[in-house]
N, C-alpha and C positions, 0 to 999 in steps of 0.2 A: 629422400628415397627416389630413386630413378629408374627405369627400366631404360636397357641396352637391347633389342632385338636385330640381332645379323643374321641375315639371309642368304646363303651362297649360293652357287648351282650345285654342291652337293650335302652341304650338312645345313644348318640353323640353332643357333645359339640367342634362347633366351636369359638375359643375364640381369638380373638384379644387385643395383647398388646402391648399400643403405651410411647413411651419414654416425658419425659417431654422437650424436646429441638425441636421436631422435628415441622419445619416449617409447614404452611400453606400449601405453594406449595406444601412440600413434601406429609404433607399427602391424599390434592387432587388428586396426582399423584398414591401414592400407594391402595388407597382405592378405588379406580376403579377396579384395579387387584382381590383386594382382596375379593371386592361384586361377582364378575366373579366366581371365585373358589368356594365361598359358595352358590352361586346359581347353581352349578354345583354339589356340594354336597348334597345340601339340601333335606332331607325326611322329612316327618312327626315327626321323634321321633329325629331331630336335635333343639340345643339350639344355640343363636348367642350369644355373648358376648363381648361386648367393655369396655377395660379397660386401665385406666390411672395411668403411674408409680405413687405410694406413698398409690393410692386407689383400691391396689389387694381387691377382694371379697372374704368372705369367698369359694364361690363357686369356685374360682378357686386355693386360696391356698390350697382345700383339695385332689389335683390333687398330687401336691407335698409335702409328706409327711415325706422326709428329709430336706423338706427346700426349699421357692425359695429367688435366692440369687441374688441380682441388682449391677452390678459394675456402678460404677460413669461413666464418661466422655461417649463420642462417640464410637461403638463399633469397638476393634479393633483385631486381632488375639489372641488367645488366649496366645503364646507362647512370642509375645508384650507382653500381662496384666501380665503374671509370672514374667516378667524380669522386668515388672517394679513395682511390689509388694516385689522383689527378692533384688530392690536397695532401696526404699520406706517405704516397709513396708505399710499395709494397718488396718482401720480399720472398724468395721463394726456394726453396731445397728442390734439388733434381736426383732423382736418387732410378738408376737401372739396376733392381735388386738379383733380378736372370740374366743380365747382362743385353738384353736385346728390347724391349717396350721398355721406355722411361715413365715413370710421374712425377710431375713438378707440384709439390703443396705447398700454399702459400704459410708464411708463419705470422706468430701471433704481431711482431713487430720486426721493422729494421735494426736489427741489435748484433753485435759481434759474437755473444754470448751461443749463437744459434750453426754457426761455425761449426765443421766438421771436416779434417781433412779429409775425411775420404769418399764424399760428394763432391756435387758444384752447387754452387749459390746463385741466384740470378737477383740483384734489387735494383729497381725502379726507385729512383730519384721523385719527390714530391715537382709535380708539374709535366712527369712523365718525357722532361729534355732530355734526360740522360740516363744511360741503365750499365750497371755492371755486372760483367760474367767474372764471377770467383769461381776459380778451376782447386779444390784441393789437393793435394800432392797423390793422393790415392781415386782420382776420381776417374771415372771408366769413360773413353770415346765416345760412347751414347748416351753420357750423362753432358758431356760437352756440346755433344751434336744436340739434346733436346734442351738445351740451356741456350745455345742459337736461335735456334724457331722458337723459343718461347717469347726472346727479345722482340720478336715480331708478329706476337698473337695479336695482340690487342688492337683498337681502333687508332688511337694514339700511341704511334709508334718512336723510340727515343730519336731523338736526331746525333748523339752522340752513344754510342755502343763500344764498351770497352771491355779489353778478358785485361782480369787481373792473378795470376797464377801466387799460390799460396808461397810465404816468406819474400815477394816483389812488393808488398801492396803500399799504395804510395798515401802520403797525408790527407788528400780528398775522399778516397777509398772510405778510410776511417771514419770518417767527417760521415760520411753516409751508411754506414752502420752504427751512429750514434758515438763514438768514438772507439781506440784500441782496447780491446778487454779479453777475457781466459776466454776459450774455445777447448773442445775436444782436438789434438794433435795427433799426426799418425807419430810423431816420435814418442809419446806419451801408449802407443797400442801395439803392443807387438802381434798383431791377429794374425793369423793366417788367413791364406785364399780361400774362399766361400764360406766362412765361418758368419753365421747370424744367431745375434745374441738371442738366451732363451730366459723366460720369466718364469717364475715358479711362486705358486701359493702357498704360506704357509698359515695354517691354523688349527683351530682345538676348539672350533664351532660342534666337530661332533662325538666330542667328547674324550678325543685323544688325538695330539700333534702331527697330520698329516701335512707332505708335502706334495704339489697338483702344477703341472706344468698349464700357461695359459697359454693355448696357441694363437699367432695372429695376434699376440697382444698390442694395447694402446695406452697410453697416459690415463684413460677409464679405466684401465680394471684393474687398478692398484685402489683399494678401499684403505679407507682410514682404519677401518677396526684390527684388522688385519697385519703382519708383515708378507714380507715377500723377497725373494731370492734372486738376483740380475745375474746371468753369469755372460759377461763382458771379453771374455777371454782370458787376459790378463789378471782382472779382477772377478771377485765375485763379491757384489753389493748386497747388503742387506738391508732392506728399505723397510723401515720402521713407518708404521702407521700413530699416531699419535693416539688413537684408541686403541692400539689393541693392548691386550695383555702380559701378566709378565708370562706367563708359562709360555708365551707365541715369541714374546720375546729371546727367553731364555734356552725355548728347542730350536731360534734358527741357527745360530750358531752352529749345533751341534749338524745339525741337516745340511748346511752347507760345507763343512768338513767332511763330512759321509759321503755327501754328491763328489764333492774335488776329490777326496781318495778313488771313488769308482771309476774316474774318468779315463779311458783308454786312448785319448787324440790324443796329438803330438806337442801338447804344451807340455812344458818345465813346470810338473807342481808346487816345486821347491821355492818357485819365482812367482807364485800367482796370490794374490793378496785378497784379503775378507775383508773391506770394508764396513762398518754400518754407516746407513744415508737417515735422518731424521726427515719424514715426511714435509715437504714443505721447503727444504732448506737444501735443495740437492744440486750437485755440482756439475758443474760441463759435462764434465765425462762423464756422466752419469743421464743426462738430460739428452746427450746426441744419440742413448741406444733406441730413442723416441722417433716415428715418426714425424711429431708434431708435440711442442709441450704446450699449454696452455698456463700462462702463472694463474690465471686465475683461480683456476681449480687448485693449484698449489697451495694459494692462499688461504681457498676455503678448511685447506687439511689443517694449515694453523688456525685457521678461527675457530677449529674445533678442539687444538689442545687443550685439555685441562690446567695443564700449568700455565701456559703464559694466561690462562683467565685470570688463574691466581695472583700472577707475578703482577696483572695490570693492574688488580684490585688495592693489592697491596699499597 
């Protein structure tokens, strides 16, 4: 968790940013402190702001105007995160979702798998010699312009800096995403302009099959017990939890048919497909409407199926 305080000559903006991992307890703990401080601030011409990694606002990415940049994991010294980008190698998604403040978050690994035409990629080479800018075919000017300045945040800056623009990319490229593999494509997405995918809850926790849109959602709040609804544009996913039920099971179906009939945008319903996704096992295109996937946590959703318990026992 962090606190962001900007001070202008006419307004002030206190802004709180909280990480996706952090406990309950924790942020009971620290959000005591943190009411204290901005009530000790506070004037008339202050703004309060709570924000959750993955779902910066425009209002606060236009604070930072070379970029704000998300490492992964637990934060840890800075001279840590160098040395171990310095042996690693890191990579990172640039994503201008207002089109004007960008955030670059780092991802779990250098993997091709993590590909999206319609950002840019920025990955650092292990030993930090060399960095490339992937431009995807959909990716916006200010996602290119903070994907530049990011090549030159660090203290160890590449000595070789290359844009590889999507369908160019050459044998090396690869070599540094682990190798060639499936990606999210914009030929694979017919979206329209400003369209952002939306999540939806489905469950029958309270006693009859409701469906709950998540806003600002993240790779967290898809629970295992539970399914849930992607709508993709083209697609609309149905992401099976390996706990949940059949009745959860059996009303998405019908709730994501309900949802596509009522829709009034300018998609082709007749062209728009229901997939179901099995928790744990989800595909690219499925993975890029994330700002950030973790497998680990994917993994955990298989450790919790029932059947493959079964299937190991056997």
């Amino acid at each position: 968790m962090y606190v962001i305080d900007v001070k202008g000559a006419g307004h002030r903006y206190f802004i709180t940013w909280m990480g996706q991992r952090l406990t309950p307890d924790l942020v009971a703990a620290t959000t005591e402190g943190i009411v204290e401080i901005a009530e000790n601030l506070l004037t008339s011409d202050m703004t309060t702001i709570r924000v959750n990694k993955g779902s910066e606002t425009e209002e606060l990415l236009r604070f930072f105007p070379d970029g704000f940049v998300v490492l992964d994991e637990a934060r840890v010294p800075l001279n840590d995160f160098y040395a171990k980008t310095n042996e690693k190698g890191a990579m990172f998604r640039v994503q201008a979702p207002y089109g004007a403040g960008a955030r670059s978050i780092e991802q779990n690994e250098r993997a091709a798998k993590y590909l999206n035409s319609g950002d840019a990629f920025v990955v650092f080479l292990p030993g930090m010699s060399q960095a490339y800018l992937w431009i995807g075919k959909g990716a916006a000017e200010q996602e290119i312009k903070a994907g530049k300045i990011l090549m030159e945040a660090f203290t160890t800056k590449p000595e070789v800096r290359l844009e590889v623009r999507e369908g160019e990319e050459t044998e090396d490229f690869w070599q540094a995403v682990g190798g060639q593999g499936e990606y999210s494509k914009v030929k694979e997405q017919a979206i329209a302009s400003g369209f952002e995918p939306r999540l939806f809850q489905v469950s029958n926790a309270s006693g009859y099959t409701f469906m709950k849109e998540v806003a600002a959602y993240t790779q967290e709040d898809l629970i295992n017990d539970d399914v849930y609804i992607l709508d993709a544009y083209d697609t609309l996913y149905i992401w099976i939890g390996n706990k949940s039920n059949s009745f959860e099971r059996k009303g998405a179906y019908a709730k994501a048919k309900s949802y596509l009939d009522g829709l009034v945008d300018q998609r082709n319903k007749a062209t728009v497909a229901i997939n179901e996704v099995q928790a744990g096992r989800e595909p690219p295109a499925f993975i890029t409407n994330f700002i950030q996937w973790e497998p680990e946590v994917a993994q955990a959703w298989l450790d919790a199926d029932p059947l493959a318990k079964l299937k190991a026992g056997s």
